[in-house]
C-alpha positions, -999 to 999 in steps of 0.1 A, spaced: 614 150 -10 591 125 7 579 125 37 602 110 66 600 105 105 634 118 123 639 108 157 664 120 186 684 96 197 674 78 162 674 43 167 676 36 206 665 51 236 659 40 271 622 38 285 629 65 309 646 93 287 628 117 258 624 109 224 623 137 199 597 134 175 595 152 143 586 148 106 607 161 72 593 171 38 552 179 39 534 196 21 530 237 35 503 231 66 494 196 53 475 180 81 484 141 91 478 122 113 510 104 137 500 71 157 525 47 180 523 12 186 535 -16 209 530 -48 221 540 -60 249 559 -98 255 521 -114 257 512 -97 223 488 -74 233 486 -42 216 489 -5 228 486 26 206 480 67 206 474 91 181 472 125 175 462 149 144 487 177 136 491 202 103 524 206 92 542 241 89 548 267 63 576 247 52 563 214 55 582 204 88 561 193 116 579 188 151 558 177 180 579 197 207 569 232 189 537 218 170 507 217 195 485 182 186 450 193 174 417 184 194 408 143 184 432 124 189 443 105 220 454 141 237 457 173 225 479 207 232 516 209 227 526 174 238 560 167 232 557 127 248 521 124 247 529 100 218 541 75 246 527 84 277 487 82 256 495 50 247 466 27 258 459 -9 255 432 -26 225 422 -52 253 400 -33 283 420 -39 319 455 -41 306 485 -28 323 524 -23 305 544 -42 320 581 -47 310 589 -87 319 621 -91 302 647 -58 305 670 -75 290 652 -68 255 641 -37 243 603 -27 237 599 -18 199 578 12 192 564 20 157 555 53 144 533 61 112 527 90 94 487 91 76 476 113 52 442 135 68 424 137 97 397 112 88 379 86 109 400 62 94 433 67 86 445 79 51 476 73 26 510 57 49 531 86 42 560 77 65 570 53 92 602 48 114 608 20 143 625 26 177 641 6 204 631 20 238 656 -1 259 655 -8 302 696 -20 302 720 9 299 752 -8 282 772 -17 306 745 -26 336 751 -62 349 719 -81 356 728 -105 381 700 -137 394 703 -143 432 693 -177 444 710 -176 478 696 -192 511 659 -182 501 659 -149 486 645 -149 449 658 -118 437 677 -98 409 707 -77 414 714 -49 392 750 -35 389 761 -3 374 791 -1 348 821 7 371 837 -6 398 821 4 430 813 2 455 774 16 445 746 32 473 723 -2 475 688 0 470 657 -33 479 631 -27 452 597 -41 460 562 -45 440 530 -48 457 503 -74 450 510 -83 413 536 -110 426 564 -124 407 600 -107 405 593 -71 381 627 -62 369 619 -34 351 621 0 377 652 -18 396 674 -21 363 658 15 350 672 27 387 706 6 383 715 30 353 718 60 371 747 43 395 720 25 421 729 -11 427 695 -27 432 679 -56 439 645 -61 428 633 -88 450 600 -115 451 582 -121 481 554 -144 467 540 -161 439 576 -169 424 595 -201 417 594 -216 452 584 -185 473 546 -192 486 520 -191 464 495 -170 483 492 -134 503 485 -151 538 517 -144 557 548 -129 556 581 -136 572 604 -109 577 630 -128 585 628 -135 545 634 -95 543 661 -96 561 677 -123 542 684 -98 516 695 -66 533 716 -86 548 731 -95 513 731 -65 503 747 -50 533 775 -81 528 779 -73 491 811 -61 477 800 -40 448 774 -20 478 787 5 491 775 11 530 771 18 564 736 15 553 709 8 522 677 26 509 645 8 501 615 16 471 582 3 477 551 3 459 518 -5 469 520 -35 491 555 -30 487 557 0 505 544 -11 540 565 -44 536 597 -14 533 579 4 561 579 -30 584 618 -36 573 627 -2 584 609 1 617 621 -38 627 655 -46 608 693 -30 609 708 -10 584 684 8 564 688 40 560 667 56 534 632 45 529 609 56 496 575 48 496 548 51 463 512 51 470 517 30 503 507 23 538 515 27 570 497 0 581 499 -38 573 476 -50 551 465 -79 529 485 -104 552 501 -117 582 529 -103 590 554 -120 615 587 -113 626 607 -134 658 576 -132 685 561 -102 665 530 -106 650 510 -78 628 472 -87 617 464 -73 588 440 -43 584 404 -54 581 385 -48 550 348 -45 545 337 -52 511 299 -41 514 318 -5 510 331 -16 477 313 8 447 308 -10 412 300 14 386 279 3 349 309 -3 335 319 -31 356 349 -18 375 353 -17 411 363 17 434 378 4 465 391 32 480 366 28 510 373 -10 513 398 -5 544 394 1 580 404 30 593 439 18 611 430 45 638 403 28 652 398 1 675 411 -35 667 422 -21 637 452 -1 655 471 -34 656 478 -32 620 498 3 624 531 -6 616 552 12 644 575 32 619 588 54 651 609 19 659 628 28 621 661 49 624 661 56 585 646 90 565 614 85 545 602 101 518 565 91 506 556 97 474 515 100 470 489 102 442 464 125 455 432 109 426 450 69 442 419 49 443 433 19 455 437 30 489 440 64 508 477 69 505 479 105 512 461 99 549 489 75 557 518 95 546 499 119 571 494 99 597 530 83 590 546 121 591 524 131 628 532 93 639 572 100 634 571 139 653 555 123 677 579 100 688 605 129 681 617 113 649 625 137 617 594 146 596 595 129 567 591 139 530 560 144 511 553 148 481 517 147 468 508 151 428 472 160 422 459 139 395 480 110 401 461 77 405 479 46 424 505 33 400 533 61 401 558 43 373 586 53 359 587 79 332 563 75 302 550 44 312 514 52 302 489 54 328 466 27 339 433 36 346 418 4 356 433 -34 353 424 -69 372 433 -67 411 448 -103 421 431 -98 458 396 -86 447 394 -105 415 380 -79 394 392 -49 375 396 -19 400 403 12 387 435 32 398 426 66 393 449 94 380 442 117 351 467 108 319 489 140 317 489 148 352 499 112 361 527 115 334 541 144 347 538 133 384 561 102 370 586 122 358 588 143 389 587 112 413 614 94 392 638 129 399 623 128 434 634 92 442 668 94 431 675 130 448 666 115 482 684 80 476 718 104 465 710 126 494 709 100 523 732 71 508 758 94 494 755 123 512 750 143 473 724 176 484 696 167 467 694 187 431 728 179 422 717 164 389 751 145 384 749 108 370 767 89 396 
């Protein structure tokens, strides 16, 4: 019998769920070696790849077969296949642009554990898909919101959810639609540097936020009195802002953000936020090029620099922050603090926290693999993002659980733990 790759599901999958990994008809404790590939839509490659030794009976399955020290991890890994993926080009990030196609992963079998790869013994392709069947992917181009609306199969109405990215720019699809198919209708939505929305950080206008809660509050697939917000990044003090200043939001989730306004302008009606001030002497560049600017910000706390505290007592919604403790983009775990004492202070509920140690800044869905270090738009060199690979994957799968307890919890009124798919 020769040798062959057998995968659970077998030919699809989406990004966020498991894939079973296992390989039929070795030789008795024959060692190989298993490597993935990918490329993403601009062509640029990623791979992992691990060295294992087959059973007694020639089966090798990576859920009960620990991966041997050499290869891009080691231990028993059953998704460190996927999650140790890195990129061939230095400062690149996975990115899903279109959801609407699937990523296709590749798997190969080698013969030995040498430098360079032996014999191809086996190899087996896989679609790991962002679109559950069913999910409706809808463009909005109404008044000025730029934004994508993501409907579960069924007919509604859904809990509504406004998905927003931090300083990348553009309109990211791919957490909003992986969200949508677990019975979220969400809206990813632009705020700059997309079709006709401004080209630059330099201010903000929430009255363009409030565009599309509005629509979403209006919509007759979303289900109210109120809607829940995901943030990332720069994202996450733009939900904060919406919260504390705009009507019926009730739910707010923030990853790696700030409770402070920073990077731009912010104005709202007569309201106007500065943004925090940045010193750049404090920026660290290590021999290898890459920047650590976790020190780059003023401390919101102090001085002139209190004026870019968001006031997040004004917000009648719950929050849950979700924090990388090894973030080296900025120091998201002191803001959740100061976020959590800022609220009980005011006599507003504490807010949840939930902190992963060894989780750098971008907290992704599942199995996205982690990036260390990429280009930052504002800074204009590669920054790195701290994290630690298998800690930062399995802060990503807790996070991903995390988010959607919360959202059930405070839009449906589901107890969180209820592991029901809507």
């Amino acid at each position: 019998m020769a040798p062959a790759i057998r995968l659970s599901p077998a030919a699809r999958s989406l990004f966020d769920e498991p894939l079973t990994i296992a390989v039929q008809g070795l030789g008795p404790r024959q060692q190989v070696t298993l490597r993935t590939s990918l490329r993403d839509e601009k062509g640029e490659l990623f791979q992992a790849s691990a060295l294992y030794q087959a059973g007694d009976d020639g089966e090798l399955d990576v859920a009960r077969c620990p991966a041997l020290p050499g290869g891009s991890f080691s231990g028993l890994e059953p998704m460190g296949l996927l999650w140790a993926l890195q990129p061939q080009k230095p400062f690149w990030r996975l990115v899903k642009r279109d959801v609407q196609n699937p990523f296709l992963l590749q798997l190969e079998v080698f013969e030995g554990h040498g430098e360079r790869p032996g014999r191809l013994l086996a190899q087996a392709q896989h679609e790991r898909a962002f679109l559950r069947d069913g999910v409706r992917r809808v463009p909005v181009r109404e008044g000025r919101i730029r934004a994508t609306l993501f409907l579960p199969p069924g007919n509604g109405p859904f809990p509504g959810i406004i998905d927003l990215y931090g300083t990348g720019g553009g309109l990211p699809e791919y957490r909003a639609c992986l969200l949508a198919n677990y019975g979220f209708a969400v809206m990813a939505l632009a705020f700059y540097s997309y079709e006709d929305l401004p080209k630059e950080m330099k201010e903000f206008h929430l009255e363009y936020f409030e565009e599309a809660v509005n629509y979403m509050l209006q919509h007759t697939q979303v289900k109210g009195p109120g809607i829940g917000l995901l943030g990332h990044s720069k994202g996450g003090d733009l939900c904060i802002s919406m919260a504390s200043f705009l009507k019926g939001i009730t739910a707010t989730a923030l990853i790696n953000g700030s409770v402070a306004n920073v990077g731009a302008v912010l104005r709202y009606k007569d309201i106007t936020i500065p943004p925090l001030g940045i010193n750049l002497k404090r920026i660290k560049v290590g021999k290898s090029g890459i920047a650590d600017i976790i020190d780059a910000l003023n401390n919101p706390l102090e001085g002139p620099d209190r004026q870019s505290l968001i006031p997040l007592e004004k917000a009648e919604c719950c929050f849950l922050f979700i924090v990388g403790q090894d973030d080296h983009n900025w120091k998201s775990e002191f803001f959740a603090v100061e976020g959590s004492k800022r609220l009980q202070a005011h006599g507003k509920q504490k807010p949840e926290i939930v902190c992963y140690a060894g989780a750098g800044h971008y907290i992704e869905p599942p199995f996205f693999p982690m990036c260390a270090a990429s280009m930052h738009l504002l800074f204009g060199k590669p920054v790195m993002w701290g994290g630690e690979p298998k800690a930062h994957c399995e802060a990503q799968i807790d996070a991903w659980q995390q988010i959607q307890a919360f959202f059930r919890k405070h839009l449906i009124g589901k107890p969180s733990g209820t592991s029901s798919k809507l």
